[in-house]
N, C-alpha and C positions, 0 to 999 in steps of 0.2 A: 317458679319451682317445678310447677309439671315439665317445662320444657329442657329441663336437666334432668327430671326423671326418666321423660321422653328417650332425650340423646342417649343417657345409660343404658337405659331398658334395649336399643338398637345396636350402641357400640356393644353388649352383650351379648344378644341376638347371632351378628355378624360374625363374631371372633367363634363362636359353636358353628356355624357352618360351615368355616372354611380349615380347606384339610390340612393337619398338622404334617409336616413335612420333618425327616428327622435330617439334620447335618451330617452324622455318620453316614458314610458309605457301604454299599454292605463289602463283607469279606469274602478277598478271590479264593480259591480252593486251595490255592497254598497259606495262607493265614488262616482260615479254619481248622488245616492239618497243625498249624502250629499253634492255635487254642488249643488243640488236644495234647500236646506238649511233642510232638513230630514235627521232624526237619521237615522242610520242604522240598527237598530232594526226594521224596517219596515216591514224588511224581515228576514225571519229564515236561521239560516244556510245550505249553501250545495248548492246557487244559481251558476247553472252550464255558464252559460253564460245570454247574452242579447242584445237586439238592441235597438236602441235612434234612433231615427230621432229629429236632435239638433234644426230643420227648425220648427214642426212642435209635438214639445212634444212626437211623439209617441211612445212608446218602450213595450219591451214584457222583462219579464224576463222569465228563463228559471229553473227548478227544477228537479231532474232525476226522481222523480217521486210523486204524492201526497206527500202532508204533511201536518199533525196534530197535535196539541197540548193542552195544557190549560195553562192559564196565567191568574194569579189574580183571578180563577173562572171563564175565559170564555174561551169555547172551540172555535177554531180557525182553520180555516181548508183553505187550498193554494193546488188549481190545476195544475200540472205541468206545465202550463205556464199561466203567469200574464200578465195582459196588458191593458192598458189607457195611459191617457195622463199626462203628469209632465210639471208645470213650479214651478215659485220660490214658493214655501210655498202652492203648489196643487195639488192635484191629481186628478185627474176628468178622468170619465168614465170606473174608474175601472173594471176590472173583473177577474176572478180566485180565490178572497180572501173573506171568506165566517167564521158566526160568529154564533155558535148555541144560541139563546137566547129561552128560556121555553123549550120547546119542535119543533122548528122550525130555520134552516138553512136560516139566511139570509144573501143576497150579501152585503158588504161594498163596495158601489158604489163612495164613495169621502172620500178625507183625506185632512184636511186641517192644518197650524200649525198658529195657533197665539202667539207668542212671547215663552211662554215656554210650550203652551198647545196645543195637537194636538186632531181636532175636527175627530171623525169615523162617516161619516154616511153612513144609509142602507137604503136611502131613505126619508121614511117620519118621520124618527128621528135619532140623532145623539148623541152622549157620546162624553165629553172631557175629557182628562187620560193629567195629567202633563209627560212632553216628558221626564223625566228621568227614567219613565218605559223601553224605546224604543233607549237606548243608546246600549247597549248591541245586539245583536239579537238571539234569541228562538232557541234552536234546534228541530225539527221535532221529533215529539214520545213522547217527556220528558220536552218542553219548558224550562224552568230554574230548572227544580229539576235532572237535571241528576248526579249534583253534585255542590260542595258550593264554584267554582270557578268560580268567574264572576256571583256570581247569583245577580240578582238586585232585593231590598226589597221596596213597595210601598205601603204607610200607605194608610186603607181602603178607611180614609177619607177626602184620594187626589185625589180622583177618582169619578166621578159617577156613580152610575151604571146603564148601560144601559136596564136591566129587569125591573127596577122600572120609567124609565122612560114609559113603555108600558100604 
């Protein structure tokens, strides 16, 4: 009898010291963006990592280096690291992700998504683009024309555009 309380007493012992390991993997920075109920198009390919604080919205994503592009006619430009705040359906306090309009570079400071439209603004105005622009995500350099696999097409007149809004 001791020597079954013995073996317990150690198979118990054993199974506390050794570290629990979880099977889930963690989430790339595009499935995080899409916990929060955003496309993954948000961001362009090639995000090399990122931090979330789950407490407190804050996270940074990470990029191995600039990235630029054009979509739909607007140039789009992402500094190696992104960073604001995320809850369900917002982005708030953006920075790194910047939108040439006329002749001038501005920051897109908040993203917000209502139902199937997601609001861009740079402040003191904002453009809504139906979110099936933003299922996909942009590759740096060539945004969707790198080639006609996965390229996503969105009629002019689903879009606002944000230079006429000036």
């Amino acid at each position: 009898m001791s020597y079954l309380l013995t073996l317990l007493l150690s198979v118990f012992l054993l199974s506390q010291s050794l570290p629990i390991t979880s099977s889930a993997a963690p989430l790339t920075a595009y499935e995080a963006l899409e916990s929060y109920d955003f496309p993954a198009g948000l961001l362009p390919v090639g995000v090399t990592g990122y931090t979330l604080n789950e407490e407190t919205g804050e996270f940074e994503a990470y990029l191995s280096e600039t990235c630029s592009y054009t979509v739909q006619g607007y140039n789009l430009k992402y500094k190696s690291t992104i960073s604001g705040v995320i809850s369900t359906d917002k982005l708030t306090n953006l920075k790194g992700v910047s939108v040439k309009v006329l002749f001038f570079w501005l920051d897109i400071v908040e993203v917000s998504r209502d139902g199937n439209q997601l609001d861009l603004s740079v402040g003191i105005i904002s453009a809504g683009f139906d979110i099936s622009g933003f299922i996909e995500s942009p590759q740096c350099g060539c945004g969707f024309d790198c080639n006609e696999i996965g390229r996503v097409e969105i009629g002019e007149d689903e879009n606002k555009d944000l230079r006429s809004s000036l």
